[in-house]
C-alpha positions in Angstrom: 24.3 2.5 56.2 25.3 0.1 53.6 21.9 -1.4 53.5 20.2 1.7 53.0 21.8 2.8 50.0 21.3 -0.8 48.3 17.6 0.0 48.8 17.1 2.9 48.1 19.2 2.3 44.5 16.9 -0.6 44.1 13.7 1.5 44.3 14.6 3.9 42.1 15.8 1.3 39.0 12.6 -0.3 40.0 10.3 2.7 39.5 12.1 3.8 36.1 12.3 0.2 35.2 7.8 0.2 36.0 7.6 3.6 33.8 10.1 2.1 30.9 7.4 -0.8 30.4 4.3 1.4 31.0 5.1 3.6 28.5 6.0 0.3 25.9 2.7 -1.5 26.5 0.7 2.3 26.2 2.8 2.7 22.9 2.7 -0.9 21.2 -1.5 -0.8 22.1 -1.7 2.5 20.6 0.3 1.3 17.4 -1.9 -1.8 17.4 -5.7 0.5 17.5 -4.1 3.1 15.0 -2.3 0.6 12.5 -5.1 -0.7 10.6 -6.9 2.6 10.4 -3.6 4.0 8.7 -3.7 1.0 5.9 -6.8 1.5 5.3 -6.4 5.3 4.2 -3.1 4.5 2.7 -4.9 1.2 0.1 -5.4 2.1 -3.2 -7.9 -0.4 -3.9 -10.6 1.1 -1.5 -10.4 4.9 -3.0 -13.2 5.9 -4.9 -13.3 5.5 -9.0 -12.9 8.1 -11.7 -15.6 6.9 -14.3 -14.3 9.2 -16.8 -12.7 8.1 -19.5 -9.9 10.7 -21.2 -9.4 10.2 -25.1 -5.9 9.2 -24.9 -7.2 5.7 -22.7 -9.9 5.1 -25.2 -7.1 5.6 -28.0 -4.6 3.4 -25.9 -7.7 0.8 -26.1 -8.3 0.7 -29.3 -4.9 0.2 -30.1 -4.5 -3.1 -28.3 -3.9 -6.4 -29.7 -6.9 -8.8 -29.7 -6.0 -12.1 -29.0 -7.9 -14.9 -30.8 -8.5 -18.1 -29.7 -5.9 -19.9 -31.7 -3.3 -18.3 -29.8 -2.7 -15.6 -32.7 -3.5 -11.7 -32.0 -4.7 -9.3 -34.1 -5.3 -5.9 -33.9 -8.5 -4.1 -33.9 -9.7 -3.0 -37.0 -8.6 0.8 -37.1 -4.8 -0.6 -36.5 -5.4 -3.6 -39.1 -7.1 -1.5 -42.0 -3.3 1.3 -41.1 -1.4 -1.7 -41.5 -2.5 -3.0 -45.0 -2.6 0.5 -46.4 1.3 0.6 -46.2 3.5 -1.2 -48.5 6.4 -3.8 -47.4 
């Protein structure tokens, strides 16, 4: 009677034990075919490009400092010719 019961516990933490690891391969293979689809929606560099400009970026660009090649930046001239108008 002894025996029995050893046996029959063993089959059933063997069965549950076979469906545990089933269900973790199925899982990490599913993860593994569905992961690089998910980065690839999620990248920013592979969304398409707004080619419109709005007037606030091309007023942000002119505004930038030119660098020359001695190291010394100047700015372009709508900022330079606003700059020597006012007194210091």
């Amino acid at each position: 009677m002894n025996k029995s019961n050893f046996s029959f516990y063993f089959v059933f933490i063997s069965f549950f034990t076979f469906i545990t690891l089933f269900f973790l391969v199925v899982q990490k293979s599913y993860t593994n075919l569905i992961g690089p689809t998910k980065q690839i929606e999620n990248n920013n560099l592979l969304k398409p490009l707004d080619p419109t400009l709005g007037l606030d970026i091309l007023n942000e660009i002119e505004n930038r400092p030119q660098y020359s090649d001695d190291g010394i930046f100047e700015f372009n001239q709508v900022a330079s010719q606003s700059a020597s108008t006012t007194n210091f």
